[in-house]
C-alpha positions as CSV (number, residue, x, y, z in Angstrom):
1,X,88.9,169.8,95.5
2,X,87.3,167.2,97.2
3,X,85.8,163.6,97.1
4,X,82.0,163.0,97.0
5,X,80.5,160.1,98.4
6,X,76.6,159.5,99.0
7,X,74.4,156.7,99.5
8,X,71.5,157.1,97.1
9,X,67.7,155.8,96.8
10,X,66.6,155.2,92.9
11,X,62.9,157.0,93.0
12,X,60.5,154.3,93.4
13,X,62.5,151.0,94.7
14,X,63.3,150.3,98.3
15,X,66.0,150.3,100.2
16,X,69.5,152.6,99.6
17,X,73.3,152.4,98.5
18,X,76.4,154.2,98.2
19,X,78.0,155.1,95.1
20,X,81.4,157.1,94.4
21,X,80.5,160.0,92.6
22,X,83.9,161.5,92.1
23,X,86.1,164.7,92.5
24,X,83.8,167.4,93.0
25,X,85.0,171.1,93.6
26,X,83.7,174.5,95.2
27,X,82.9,177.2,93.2
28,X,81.5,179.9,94.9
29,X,80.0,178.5,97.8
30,X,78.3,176.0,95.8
31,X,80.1,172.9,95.1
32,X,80.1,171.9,91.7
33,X,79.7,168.1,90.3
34,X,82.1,166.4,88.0
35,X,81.2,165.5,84.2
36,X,78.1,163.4,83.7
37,X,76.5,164.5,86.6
38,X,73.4,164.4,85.3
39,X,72.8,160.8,85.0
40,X,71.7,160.9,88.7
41,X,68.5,163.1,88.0
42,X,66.7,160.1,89.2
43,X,68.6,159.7,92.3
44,X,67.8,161.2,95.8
45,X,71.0,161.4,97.5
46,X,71.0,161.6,101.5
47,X,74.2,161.7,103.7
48,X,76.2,158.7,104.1
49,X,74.9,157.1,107.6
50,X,77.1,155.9,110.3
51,X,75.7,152.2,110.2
52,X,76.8,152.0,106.8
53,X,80.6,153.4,107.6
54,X,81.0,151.2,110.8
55,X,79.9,147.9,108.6
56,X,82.9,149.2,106.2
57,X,85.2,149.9,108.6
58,X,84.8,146.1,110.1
59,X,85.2,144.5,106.3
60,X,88.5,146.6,105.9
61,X,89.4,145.1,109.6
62,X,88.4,141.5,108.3
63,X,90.3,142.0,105.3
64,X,93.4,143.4,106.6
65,X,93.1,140.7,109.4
66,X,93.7,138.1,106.3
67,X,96.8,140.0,105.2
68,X,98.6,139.4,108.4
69,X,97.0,136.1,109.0
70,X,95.5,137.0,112.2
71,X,93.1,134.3,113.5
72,X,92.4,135.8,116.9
73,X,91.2,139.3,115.0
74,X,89.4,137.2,112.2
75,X,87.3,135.1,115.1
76,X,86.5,138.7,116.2
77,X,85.5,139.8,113.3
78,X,83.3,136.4,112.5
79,X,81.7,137.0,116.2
80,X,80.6,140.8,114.9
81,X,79.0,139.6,112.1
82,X,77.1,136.8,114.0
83,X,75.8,138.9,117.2
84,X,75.8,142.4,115.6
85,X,76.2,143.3,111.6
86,X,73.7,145.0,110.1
87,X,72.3,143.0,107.6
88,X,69.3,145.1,106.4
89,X,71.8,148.2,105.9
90,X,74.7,146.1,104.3
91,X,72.1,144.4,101.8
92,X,71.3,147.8,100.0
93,X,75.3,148.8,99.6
94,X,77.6,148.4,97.3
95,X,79.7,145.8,100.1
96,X,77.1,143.4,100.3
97,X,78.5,140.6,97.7
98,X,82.1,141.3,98.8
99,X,81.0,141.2,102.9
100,X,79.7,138.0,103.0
101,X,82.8,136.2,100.4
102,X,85.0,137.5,102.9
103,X,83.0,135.7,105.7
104,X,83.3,132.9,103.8
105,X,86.6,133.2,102.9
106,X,88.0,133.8,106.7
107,X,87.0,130.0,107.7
108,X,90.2,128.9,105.4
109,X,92.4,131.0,108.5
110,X,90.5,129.7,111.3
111,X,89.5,126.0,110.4
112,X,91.7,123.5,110.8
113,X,90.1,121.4,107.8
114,X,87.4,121.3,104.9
115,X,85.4,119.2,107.2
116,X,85.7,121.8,109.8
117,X,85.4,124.9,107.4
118,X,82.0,123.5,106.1
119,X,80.9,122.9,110.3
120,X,82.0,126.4,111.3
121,X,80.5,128.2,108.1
122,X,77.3,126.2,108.1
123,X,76.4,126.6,111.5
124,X,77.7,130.5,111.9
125,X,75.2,131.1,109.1
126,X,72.6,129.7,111.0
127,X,73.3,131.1,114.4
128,X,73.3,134.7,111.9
129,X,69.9,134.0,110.4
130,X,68.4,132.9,113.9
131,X,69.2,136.2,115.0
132,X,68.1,138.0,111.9
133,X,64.6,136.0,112.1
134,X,63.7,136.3,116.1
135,X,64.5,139.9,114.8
136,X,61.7,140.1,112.5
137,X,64.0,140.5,109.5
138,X,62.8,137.4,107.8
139,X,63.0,139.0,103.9
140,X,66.7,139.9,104.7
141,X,67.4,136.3,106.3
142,X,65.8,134.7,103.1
143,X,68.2,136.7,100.9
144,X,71.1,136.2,102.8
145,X,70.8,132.7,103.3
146,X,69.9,132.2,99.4
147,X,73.2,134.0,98.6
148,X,75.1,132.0,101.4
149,X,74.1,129.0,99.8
150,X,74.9,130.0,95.9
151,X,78.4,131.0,97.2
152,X,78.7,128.1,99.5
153,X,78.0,125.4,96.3
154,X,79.9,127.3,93.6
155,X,83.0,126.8,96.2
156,X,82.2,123.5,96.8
157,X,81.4,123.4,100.2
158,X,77.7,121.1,99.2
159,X,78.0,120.1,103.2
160,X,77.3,123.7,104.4
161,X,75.4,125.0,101.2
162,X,73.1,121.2,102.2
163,X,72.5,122.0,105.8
164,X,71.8,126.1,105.5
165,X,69.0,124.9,102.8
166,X,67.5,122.2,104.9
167,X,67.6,124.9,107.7
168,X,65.8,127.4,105.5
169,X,63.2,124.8,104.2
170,X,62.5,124.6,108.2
171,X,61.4,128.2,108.1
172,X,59.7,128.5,104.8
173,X,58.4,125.7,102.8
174,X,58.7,127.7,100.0
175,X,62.2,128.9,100.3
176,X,63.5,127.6,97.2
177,X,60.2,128.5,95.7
178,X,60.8,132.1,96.5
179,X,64.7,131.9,95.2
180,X,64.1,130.2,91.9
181,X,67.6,131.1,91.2
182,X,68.8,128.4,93.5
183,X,66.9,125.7,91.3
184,X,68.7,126.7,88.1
185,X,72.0,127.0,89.9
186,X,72.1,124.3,92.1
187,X,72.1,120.3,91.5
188,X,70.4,120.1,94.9
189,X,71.2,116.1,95.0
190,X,74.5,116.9,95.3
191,X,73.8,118.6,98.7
192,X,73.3,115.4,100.3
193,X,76.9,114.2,99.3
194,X,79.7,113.7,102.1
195,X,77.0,112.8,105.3
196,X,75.6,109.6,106.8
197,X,72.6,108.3,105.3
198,X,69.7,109.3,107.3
199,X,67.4,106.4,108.5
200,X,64.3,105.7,105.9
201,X,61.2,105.7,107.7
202,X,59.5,102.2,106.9
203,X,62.4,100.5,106.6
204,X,62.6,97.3,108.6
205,X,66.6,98.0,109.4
206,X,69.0,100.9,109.3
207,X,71.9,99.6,107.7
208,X,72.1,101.8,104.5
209,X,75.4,100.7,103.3
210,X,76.0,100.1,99.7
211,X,72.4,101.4,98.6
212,X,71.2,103.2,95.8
213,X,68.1,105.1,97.6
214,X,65.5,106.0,94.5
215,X,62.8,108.7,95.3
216,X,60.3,108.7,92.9
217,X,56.4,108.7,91.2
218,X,54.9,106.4,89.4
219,X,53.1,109.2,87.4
220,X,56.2,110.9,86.6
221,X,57.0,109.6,83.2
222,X,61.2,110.6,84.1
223,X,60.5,108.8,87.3
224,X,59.5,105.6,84.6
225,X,62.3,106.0,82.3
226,X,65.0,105.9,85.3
227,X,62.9,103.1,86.9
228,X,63.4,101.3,83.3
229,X,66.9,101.7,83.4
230,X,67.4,100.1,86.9
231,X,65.4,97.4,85.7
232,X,67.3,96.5,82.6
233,X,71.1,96.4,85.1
234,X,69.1,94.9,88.1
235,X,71.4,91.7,88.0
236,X,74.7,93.5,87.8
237,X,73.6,95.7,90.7
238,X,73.1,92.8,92.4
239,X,76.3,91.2,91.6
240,X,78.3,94.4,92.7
241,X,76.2,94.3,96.1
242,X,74.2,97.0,95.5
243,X,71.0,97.1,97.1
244,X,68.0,99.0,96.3
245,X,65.8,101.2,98.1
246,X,63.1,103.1,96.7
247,X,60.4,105.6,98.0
248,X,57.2,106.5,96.3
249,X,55.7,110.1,96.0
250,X,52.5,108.2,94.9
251,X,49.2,109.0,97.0
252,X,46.9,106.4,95.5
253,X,47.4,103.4,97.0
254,X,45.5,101.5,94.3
255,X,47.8,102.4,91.2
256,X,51.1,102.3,93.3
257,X,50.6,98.6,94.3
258,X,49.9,97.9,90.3
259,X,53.2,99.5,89.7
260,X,55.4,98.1,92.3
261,X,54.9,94.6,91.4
262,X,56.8,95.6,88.4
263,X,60.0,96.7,90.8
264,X,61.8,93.5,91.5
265,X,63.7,94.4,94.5
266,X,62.3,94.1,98.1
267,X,62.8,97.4,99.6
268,X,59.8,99.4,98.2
269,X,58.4,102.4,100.6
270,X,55.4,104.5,100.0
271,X,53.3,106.3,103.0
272,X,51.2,107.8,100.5
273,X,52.0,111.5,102.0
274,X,53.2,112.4,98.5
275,X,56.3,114.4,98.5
276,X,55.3,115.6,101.8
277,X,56.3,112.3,103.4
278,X,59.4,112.2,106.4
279,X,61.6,110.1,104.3
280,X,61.3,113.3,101.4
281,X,61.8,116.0,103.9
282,X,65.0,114.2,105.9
283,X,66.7,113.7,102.3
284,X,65.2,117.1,100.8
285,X,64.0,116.0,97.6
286,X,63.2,118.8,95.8
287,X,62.2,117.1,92.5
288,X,61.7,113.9,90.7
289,X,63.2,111.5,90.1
290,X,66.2,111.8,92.9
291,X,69.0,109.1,93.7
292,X,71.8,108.5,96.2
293,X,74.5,106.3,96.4
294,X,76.0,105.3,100.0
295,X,79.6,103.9,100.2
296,X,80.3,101.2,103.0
297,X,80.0,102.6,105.6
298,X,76.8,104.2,104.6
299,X,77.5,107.6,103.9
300,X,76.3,109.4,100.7
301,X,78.8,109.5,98.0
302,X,76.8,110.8,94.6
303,X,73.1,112.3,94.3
304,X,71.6,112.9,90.8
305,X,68.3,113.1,88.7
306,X,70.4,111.1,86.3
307,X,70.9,107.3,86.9
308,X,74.0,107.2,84.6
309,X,76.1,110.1,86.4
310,X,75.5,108.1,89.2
311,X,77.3,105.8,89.1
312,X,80.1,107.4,86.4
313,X,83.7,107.3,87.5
């Protein structure tokens, strides 16, 4: 009797895997399959290769490390996957998903806090992907760093899931283009939570404390409704100190000047770059209409499309 394991290639798609296939045993020289066998008549199988069983073999280290609540062999085992794992060989096996939750996962024994955790994991992932993209593996960075985000947010770390997007955006414009997964699972406003308010471009001063910083177009009827609502609690904005900035996607100078004068604060921005603008790429606004509250001190509290979960308790 004996165990069979093999990766296997489905005819036709790229990349392998490894699946289980069960107890087999030897009849005759020729070993003989178990039960059901015969669902794999699509399926090349090839021998198990050593890449594959030395990625394994560091998980079970990385997860046995968590047992006993080693940090020094955990750092080691976050160092391995940094400098060295194979990213393009883990991707097609059957350890990916539960490789990179136990990356995550390790920060909680080597942080010393969640603001830490989300510094450490954010840039780890990016030091990774650097090395996966001067490597000329820019599909498998994509992927990674699509997945690293989806399991960064749904675990509420927005700071690190915020900054391994922006980094991504760096590298391809397209990037969430490409993952359109990320847009239906991800309120990407809410990436810009927990961090200082980045300086608006055309803004006369930097203080951003206390603002409620509106990205929109005047040809976006959503962008109109929201603007509507502003409009209509202007005064008790005012009254709870509340200033207002807003920046304009619009490109035509002519029709954004006719609609501003509707817009009765003072700090109105366009540079007619469209959503291509500086202020748009620093706060990466992804879609319209998009809003941020600072606190204070200036630091970004909420982000939503919506202007009444903004400012809901």
């Amino acid at each position: 009797m004996l165990c069979v394991s093999a990766q296997y290639r489905v005819l036709g798609f790229e990349g392998g895997d490894t699946i289980e296939l069960g107890i087999a045993e030897k009849k005759g020289g020729k070993i003989v399959f178990p039960k059901n066998i015969d669902k794999y008549t699509t399926v090349e199988l090839v021998p198990t290769s050593p890449r594959y069983a030395d990625i394994k073999m560091h998980l079970l280290a990385l997860q046995k490390a968590f047992v006993d609540k080693s940090t020094e062999r955990i750092a080691l085992q976050q160092r391995y996957i940094i400098e060295q794992l194979d990213f393009a060989t883990l991707y097609y096996s059957p350890i990916y998903i539960d490789y990179l939750l136990s990356w995550i996962s390790s920060y909680s024994f080597t942080a010393t806090s969640t603001f830490d955790f989300e510094q450490n994991l954010r840039s780890d992932v990016v030091a990774t992907l650097s090395r996966l993209l001067l490597d000329k593996q820019k599909e498998i960075a994509s992927t990674v760093a699509k997945d690293m985000i989806l399991f960064a947010y749904q675990h509420r770390f927005t700071l690190a899931a915020g900054d391994i997007l922006r980094y991504m955006q760096g590298v391809e414009s397209d990037f969430v283009e490409r993952h359109k997964e990320l847009r239906y699972s991800i309120d990407f406003n809410q990436l810009q939570t927990n961090r200082v308010a980045t300086k608006l471009v055309g803004l006369p001063d930097s203080d951003l404390a206390n603002c409620l910083i509106l990205f929109f177009s005047s040809s976006d009827p959503q962008s109109r409704r929201t603007i509507e609502q502003i409009i209509l609690q202007y005064a008790q904005l005012q009254e709870r100190g509340i200033r207002i900035i807003s920046i304009a996607a619009d490109t035509d100078i002519e029709s954004y000047q006719t609609y501003s004068k509707l817009l009765p604060w003072t700090d109105k921005l366009c540079d007619f770059y469209g959503e291509k603008g500086e202020n748009f790429s620093q706060y990466g606004v992804l879609y319209l209409p998009s809003m941020f509250l600072t606190d204070a001190k200036g630091n970004i509290i909420k982000g939503s499309a919506d202007f009444n979960k903004i400012f809901a308790k």
